[in-house]
C-alpha positions as MATLAB code, in Angstrom:
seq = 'XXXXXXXXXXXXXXXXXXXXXXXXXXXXXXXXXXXXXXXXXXXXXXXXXXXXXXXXXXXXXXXXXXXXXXXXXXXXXXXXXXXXXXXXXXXXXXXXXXXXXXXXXXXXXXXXXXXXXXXXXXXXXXXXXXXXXXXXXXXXXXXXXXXXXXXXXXXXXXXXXXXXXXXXXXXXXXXXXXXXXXXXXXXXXXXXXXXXXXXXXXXXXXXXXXXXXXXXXXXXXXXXXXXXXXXXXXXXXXXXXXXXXXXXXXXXXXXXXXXXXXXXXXXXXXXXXXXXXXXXXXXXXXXXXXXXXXXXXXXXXXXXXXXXXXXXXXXXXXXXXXXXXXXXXXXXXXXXXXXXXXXXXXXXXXXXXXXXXXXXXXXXXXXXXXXXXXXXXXXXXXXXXXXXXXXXXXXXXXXXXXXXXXXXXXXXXXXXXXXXXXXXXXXXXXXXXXXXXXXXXXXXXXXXXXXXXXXX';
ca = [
     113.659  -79.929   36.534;
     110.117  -81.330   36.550;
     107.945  -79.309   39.245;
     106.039  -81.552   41.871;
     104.410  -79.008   43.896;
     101.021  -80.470   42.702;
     101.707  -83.378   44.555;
     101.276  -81.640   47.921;
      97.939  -80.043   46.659;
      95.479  -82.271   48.928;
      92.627  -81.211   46.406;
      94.783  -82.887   43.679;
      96.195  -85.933   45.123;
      95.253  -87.654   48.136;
      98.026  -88.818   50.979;
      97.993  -91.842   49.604;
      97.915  -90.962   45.320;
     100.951  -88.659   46.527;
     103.086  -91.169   48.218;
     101.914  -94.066   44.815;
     103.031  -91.389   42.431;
     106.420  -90.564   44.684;
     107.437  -94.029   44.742;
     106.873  -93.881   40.999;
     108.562  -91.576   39.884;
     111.520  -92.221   41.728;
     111.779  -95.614   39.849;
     111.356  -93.288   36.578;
     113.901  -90.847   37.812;
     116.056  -94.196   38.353;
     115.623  -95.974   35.270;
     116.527  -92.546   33.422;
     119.513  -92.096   35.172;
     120.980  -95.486   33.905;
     123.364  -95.598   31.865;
     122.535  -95.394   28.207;
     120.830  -96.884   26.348;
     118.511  -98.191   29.084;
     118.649  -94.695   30.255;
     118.541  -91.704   29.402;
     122.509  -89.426   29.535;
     122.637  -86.281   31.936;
     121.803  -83.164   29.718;
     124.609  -80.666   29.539;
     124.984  -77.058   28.724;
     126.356  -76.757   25.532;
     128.948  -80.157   25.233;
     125.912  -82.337   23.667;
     122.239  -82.226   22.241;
     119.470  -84.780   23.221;
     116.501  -84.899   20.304;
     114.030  -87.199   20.888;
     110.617  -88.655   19.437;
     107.249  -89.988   20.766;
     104.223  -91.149   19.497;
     102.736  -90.295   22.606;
      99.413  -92.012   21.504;
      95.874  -89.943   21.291;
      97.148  -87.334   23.463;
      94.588  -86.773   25.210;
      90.811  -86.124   23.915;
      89.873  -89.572   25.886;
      87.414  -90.412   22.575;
      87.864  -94.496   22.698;
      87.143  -93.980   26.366;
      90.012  -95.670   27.882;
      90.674  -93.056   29.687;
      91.170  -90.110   30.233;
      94.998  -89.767   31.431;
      95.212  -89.705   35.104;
      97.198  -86.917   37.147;
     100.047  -89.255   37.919;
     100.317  -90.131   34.434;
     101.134  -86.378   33.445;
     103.842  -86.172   35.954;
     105.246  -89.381   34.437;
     105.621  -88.003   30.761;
     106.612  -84.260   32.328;
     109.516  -86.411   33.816;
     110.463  -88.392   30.545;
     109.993  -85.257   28.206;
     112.182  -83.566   30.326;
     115.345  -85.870   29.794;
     115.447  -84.133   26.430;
     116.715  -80.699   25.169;
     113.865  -81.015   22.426;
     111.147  -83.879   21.433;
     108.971  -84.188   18.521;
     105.701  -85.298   19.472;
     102.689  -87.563   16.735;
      99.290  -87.833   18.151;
      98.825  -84.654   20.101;
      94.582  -84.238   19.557;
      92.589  -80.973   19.168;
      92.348  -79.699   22.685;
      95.930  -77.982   24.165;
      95.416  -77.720   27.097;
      96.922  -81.220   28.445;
      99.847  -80.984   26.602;
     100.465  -76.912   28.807;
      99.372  -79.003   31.810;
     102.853  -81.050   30.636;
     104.763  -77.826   29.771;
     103.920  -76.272   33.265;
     104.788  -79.593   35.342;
     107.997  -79.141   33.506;
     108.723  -76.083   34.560;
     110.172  -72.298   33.279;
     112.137  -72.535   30.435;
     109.754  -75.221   28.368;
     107.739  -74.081   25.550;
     105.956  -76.105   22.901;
     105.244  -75.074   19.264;
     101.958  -76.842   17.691;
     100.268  -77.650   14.181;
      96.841  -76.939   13.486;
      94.547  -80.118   13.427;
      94.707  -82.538   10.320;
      91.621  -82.734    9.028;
      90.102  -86.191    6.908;
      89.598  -89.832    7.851;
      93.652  -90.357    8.081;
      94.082  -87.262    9.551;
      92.458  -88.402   13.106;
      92.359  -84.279   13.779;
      95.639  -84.733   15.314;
      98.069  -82.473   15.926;
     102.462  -82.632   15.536;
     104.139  -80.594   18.077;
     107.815  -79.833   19.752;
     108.883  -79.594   23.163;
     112.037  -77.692   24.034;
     113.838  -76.315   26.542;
     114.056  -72.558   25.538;
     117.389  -71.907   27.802;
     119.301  -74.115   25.469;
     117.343  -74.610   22.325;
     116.597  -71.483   20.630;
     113.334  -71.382   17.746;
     114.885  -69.625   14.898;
     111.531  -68.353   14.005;
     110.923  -71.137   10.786;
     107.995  -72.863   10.807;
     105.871  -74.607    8.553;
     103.855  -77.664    7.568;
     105.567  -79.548    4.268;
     102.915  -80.558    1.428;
     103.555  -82.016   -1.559;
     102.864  -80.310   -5.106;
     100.774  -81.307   -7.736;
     102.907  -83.206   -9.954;
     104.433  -84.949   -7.243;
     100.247  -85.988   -5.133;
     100.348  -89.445   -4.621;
      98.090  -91.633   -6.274;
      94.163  -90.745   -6.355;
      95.889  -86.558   -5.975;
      96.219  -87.225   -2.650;
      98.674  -85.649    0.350;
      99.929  -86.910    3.155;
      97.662  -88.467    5.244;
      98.893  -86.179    8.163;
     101.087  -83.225    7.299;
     104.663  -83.568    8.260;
     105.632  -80.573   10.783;
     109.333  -78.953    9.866;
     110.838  -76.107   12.329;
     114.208  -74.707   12.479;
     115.951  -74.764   15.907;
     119.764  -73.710   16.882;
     121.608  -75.279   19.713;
     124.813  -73.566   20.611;
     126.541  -73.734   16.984;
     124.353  -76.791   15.934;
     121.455  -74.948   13.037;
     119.182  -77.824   12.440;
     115.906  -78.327   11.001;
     113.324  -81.018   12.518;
     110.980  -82.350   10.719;
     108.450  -84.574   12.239;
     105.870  -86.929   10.534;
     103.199  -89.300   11.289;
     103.036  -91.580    8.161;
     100.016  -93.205    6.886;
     100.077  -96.582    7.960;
      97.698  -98.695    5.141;
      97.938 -102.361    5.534;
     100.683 -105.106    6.531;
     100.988 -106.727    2.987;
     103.598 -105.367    0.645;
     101.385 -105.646   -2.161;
      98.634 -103.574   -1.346;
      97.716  -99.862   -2.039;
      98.264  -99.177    1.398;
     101.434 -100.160    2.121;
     102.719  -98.692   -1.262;
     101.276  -95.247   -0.330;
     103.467  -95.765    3.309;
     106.718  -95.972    1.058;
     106.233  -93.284   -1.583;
     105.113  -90.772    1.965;
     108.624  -91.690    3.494;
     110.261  -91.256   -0.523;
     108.964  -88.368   -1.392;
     109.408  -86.559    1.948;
     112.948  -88.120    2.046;
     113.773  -86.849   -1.366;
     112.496  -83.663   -1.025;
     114.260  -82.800    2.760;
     117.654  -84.157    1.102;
     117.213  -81.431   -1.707;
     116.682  -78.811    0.649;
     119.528  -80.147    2.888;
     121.632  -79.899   -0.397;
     120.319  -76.349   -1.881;
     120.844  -74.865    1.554;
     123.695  -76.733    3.701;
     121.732  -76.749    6.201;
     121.326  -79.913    9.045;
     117.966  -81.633    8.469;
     116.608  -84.199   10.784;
     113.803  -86.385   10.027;
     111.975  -88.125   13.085;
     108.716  -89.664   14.113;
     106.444  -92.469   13.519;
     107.166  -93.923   10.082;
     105.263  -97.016   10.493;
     109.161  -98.995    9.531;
     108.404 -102.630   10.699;
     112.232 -103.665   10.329;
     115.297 -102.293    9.001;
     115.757 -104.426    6.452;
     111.880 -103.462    5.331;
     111.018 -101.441    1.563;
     109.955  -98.722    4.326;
     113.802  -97.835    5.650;
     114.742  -98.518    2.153;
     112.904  -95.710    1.066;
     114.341  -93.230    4.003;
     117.724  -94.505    3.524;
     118.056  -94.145   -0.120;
     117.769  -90.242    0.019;
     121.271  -90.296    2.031;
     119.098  -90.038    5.439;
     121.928  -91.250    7.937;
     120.576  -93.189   10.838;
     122.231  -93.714   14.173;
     124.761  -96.565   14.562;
     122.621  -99.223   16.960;
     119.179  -99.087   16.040;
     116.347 -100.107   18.789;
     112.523 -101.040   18.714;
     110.068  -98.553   19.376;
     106.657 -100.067   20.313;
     106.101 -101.387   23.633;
     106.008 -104.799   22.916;
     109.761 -104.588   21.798;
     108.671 -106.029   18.127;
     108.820 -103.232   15.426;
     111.026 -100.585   14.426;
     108.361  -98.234   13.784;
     109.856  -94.795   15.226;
     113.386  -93.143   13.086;
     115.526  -90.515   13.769;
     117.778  -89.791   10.785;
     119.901  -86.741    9.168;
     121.391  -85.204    6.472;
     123.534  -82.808    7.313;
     126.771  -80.433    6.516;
     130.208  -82.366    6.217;
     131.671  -83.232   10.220;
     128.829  -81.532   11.760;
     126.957  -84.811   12.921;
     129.077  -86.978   15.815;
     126.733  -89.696   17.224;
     127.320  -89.931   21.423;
     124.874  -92.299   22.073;
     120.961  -93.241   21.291;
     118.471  -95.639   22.520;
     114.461  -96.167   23.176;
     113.314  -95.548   26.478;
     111.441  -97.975   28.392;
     109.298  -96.467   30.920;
     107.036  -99.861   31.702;
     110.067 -100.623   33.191;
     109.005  -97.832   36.261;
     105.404  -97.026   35.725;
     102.208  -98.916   35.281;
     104.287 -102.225   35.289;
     102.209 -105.901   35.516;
     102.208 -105.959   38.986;
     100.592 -102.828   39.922;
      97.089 -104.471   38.157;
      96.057 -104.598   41.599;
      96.352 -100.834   42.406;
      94.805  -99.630   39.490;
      91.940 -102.162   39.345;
      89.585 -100.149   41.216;
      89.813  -97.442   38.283;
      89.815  -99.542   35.219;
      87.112  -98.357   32.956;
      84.003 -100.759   33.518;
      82.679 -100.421   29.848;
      85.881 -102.246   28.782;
      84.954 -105.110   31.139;
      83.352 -107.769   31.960;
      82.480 -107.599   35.243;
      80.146 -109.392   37.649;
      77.360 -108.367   39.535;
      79.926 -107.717   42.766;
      81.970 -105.886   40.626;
      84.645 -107.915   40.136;
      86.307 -109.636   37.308;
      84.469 -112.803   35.593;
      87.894 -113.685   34.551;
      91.044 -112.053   36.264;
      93.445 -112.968   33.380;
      91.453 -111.611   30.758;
      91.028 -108.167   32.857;
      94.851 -108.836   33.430;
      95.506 -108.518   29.876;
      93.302 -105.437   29.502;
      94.998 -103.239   31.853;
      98.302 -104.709   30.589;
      97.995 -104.143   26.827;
      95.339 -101.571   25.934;
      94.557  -99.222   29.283;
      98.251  -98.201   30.456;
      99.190  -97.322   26.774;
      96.400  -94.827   26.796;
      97.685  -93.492   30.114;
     101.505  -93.594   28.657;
     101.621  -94.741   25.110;
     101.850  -97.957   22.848;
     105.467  -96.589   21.570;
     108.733  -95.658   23.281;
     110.231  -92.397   22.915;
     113.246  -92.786   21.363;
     116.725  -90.426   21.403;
     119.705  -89.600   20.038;
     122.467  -87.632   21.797;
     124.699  -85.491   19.290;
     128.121  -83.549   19.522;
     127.050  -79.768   19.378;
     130.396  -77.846   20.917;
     132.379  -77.115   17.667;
     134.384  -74.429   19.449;
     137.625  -75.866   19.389;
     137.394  -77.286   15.801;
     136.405  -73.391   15.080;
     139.804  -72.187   17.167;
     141.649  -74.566   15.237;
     140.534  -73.463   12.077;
     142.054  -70.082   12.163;
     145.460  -71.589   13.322;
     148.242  -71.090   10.580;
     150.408  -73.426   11.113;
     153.804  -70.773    9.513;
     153.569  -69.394   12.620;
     154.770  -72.027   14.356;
     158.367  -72.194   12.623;
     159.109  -67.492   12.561;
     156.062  -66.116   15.148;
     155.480  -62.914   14.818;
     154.944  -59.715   17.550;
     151.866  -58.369   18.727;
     149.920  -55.865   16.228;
     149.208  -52.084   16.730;
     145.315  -52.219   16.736;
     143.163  -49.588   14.883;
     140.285  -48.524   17.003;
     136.584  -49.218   16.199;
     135.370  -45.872   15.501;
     138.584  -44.839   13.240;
     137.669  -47.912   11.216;
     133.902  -46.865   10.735;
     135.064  -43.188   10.089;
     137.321  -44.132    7.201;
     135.997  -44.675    3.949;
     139.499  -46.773    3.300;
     140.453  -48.842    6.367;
     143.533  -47.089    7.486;
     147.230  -48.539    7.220;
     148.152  -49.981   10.188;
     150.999  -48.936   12.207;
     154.259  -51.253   11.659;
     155.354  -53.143   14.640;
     159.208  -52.050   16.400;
     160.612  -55.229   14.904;
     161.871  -57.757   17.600;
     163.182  -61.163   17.146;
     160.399  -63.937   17.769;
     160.332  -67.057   18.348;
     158.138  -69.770   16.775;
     154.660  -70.346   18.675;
     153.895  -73.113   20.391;
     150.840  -75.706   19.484;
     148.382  -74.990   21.999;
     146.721  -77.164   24.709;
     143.714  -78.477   23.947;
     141.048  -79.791   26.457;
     139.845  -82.894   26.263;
     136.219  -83.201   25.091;
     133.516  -83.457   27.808;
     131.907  -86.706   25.639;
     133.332  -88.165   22.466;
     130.943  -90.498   19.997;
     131.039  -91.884   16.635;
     131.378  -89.439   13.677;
     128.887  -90.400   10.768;
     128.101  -91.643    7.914;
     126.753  -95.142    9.805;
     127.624  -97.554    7.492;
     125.282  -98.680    5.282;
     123.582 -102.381    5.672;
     124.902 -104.970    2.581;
     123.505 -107.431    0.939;
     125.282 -109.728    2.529;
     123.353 -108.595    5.959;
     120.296 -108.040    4.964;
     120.287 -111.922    4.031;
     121.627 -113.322    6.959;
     119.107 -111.387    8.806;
     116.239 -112.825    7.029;
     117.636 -116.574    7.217;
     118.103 -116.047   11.183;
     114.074 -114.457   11.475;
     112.845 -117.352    9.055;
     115.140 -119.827   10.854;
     113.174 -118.930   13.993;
     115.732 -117.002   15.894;
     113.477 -114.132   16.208;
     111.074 -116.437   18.349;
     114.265 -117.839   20.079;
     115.217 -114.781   21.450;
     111.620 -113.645   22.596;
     111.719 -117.123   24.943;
     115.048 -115.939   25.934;
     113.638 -112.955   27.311;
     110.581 -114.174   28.692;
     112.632 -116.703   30.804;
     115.048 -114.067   31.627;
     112.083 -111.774   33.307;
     110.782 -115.114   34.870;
     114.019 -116.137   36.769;
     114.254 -112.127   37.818;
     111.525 -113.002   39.959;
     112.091 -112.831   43.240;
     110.593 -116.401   45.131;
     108.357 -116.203   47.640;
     109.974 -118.570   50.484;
     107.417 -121.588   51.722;
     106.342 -121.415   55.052;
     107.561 -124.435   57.357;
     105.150 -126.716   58.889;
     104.087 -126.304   62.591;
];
């Protein structure tokens, strides 16, 4: 539970900031308490896992000077972080000490665990981190930052352009490895050297976590920003083809709704992986939405305007479009975090495991028990006792409880050829376009009308 004592500090927010960022956040709390996947589920105990991931963008050195993030806006991300169990985190910068300014909003029980800085033009000095909720998650002391070897440097002997972050976590009976990456971006066109060093970052790192996955049966999850434009794209391809299993309904990740640039996908140990439910979080649906341009106006940055000699806009649309599509996503971010909700109570299937099903036709009487300290004395264990033989009947099958949430057990099925064609001939027929106007006049008819006023 997110802490909002701040919010009463009168040197931190004034009567007015408090009640803006109230109102706020009780259209986040709202819009996370939705049903899925507009919203976020209700975490549990130990019935389910929520992992999530967020490019939670130049987080938060302020160096384009768009910002830096306000007070509010902290409060807003504590609030969304905290609708997971654990969430991987791309473009965390150099200086700490917003992201424990998160942590503490968020309460006890939160901890993070950090990389050091990538260094180098691609690098951007940023930092990959996790956020989890200690009471339930439990860091099984594995960290490390995954680099590739010489014979395997991609082309110019070069490593990733930011160095994917792996740590081992354990969940109730869930062991699982995260490993979260940033890939190199490069340029739109297929052909070029950029976009060719995008897909062999997301091969080899695919490759090389399904090998590990393999040698150890152990869970691995990859997640982050992989720069995927589509999932039909040479870039999912390349995750996919390593056996990387990917949730059944698969959402958009950047703001505008457009690219499929954040993953979540496993490899992991035969029916330990049931899907609940998943989905991309949008908070512009709460916070910093188009009409509060008029609230934050005052505070816009003026070096990113053009304003007149009053101070005020020289064109209103054009400012408009500033705060709308560059200034709130360095207050938020330009992505969605997005989430998957996994199965992680195998108690029952454990129970059920030791059942012999012989027992069920002859039973058999209790058993004399040796005691613990006669067993550690002995260098043989010692013959038990024979039981005063009594006639038994067979044993019943016993009741089981129903589970608190059921999902989808994986492998997802794999996209055919078939698909993957009729999903290009709909985007080249235009339907992606159709369905953008579809949406646009959707949010215009949501509207509410302003009723004319009658004539005197």
């Amino acid at each position: 539970m997110v802490w909002y004592t701040d919010l009463r500090n009168e040197r931190l927010f004034t009567l007015a900031e408090r009640d803006w960022t109230s109102r706020r956040l009780l259209d986040l709390r709202a819009q996370l308490a939705s049903p899925p996947p507009k919203g976020v589920p209700r975490r549990t105990k130990d019935a389910s896992l929520i992992i999530g991931t967020w490019n939670i963008r130049d987080f938060d050195n302020n160096k384009f000077r768009h910002g830096p993030r306000r007070r509010e806006s902290l409060h807003y991300i504590a609030e969304i972080l905290s609708a997971f169990d654990v969430c991987a985190l791309q473009e965390v910068n150099e200086n700490l000490q917003p992201l424990k300014d998160v942590i503490r909003l968020m309460g006890p029980g939160w901890d993070f665990i950090a990389t050091d800085v990538t260094v180098g033009s691609s690098g951007n000095r940023e930092r990959m981190a996790f956020v989890y909720d200690s009471r339930k998650v439990r860091f099984r002391n594995i960290a490390g930052e995954i680099v590739l070897p010489k014979h395997a440097l991609l082309p110019g002997e070069q490593q990733f352009a930011r160095t994917p972050f792996l740590v081992s976590f354990q969940a109730g009976w869930f062991k699982f490895s995260l490993c979260t990456v940033h890939i190199y971006f490069g340029e739109e066109s297929k052909g070029s050297d950029g976009y060719q060093r995008r897909v062999q970052e997301i091969e080899y790192l695919a490759k090389e976590m399904a090998g590990r996955a393999e040698r150890e049966k152990e869970n691995y999850i990859l997640l982050g920003d992989f720069n995927i434009k589509n999932p039909i794209d040479e870039t999912m391809q390349a995750l996919t083809k390593a056996g990387f299993q990917l949730p059944p309904e698969q959402y958009p990740s950047n703001l505008l709704g457009t690219n499929y640039y954040d993953q979540i996908a496993f490899r992991t140990r035969a029916d330990e992986l049931t899907f609940l439910s998943s989905g991309a979080f949008d908070w512009s649906k709460a916070v910093f939405k188009p009409e509060h341009y008029e609230h934050y106006a005052p505070v816009l940055p003026a070096r990113h305007r053009d304003l007149g000699p009053d101070g005020m806009p020289k064109d209103k649309a054009r400012d408009k479009e500033y705060y709308a599509e560059r200034w709130l996503t360095w207050q938020m971010s330009d992505h969605l975090p997005l989430w998957v909700e996994l199965a992680v109570d195998f108690s029952d299937a454990h129970l059920l495991g030791n059942l012999d099903p012989a027992f069920e036709s002859r039973g058999a009487p209790a058993q004399l028990e040796t005691r613990e300290e006669e067993l550690v004395a002995a260098d043989t264990p010692p013959e038990v006792p024979s039981p005063v033989r009594t006639k038994t009947k067979g044993r019943k099958p016993p009741r089981i409880a129903p589970p608190e949430k059921t999902g989808t057990m994986a492998p997802a099925p794999k996209m055919t050829t078939g698909e993957a064609w009729r999903i290009f001939k709909w985007v080249a027929g235009g339907g992606m376009d159709r369905m953008h106007k579809m949406r646009e006049t959707g949010k215009k008819a949501e509207k509410p009308k302003t009723a004319k006023k009658a004539n005197p």
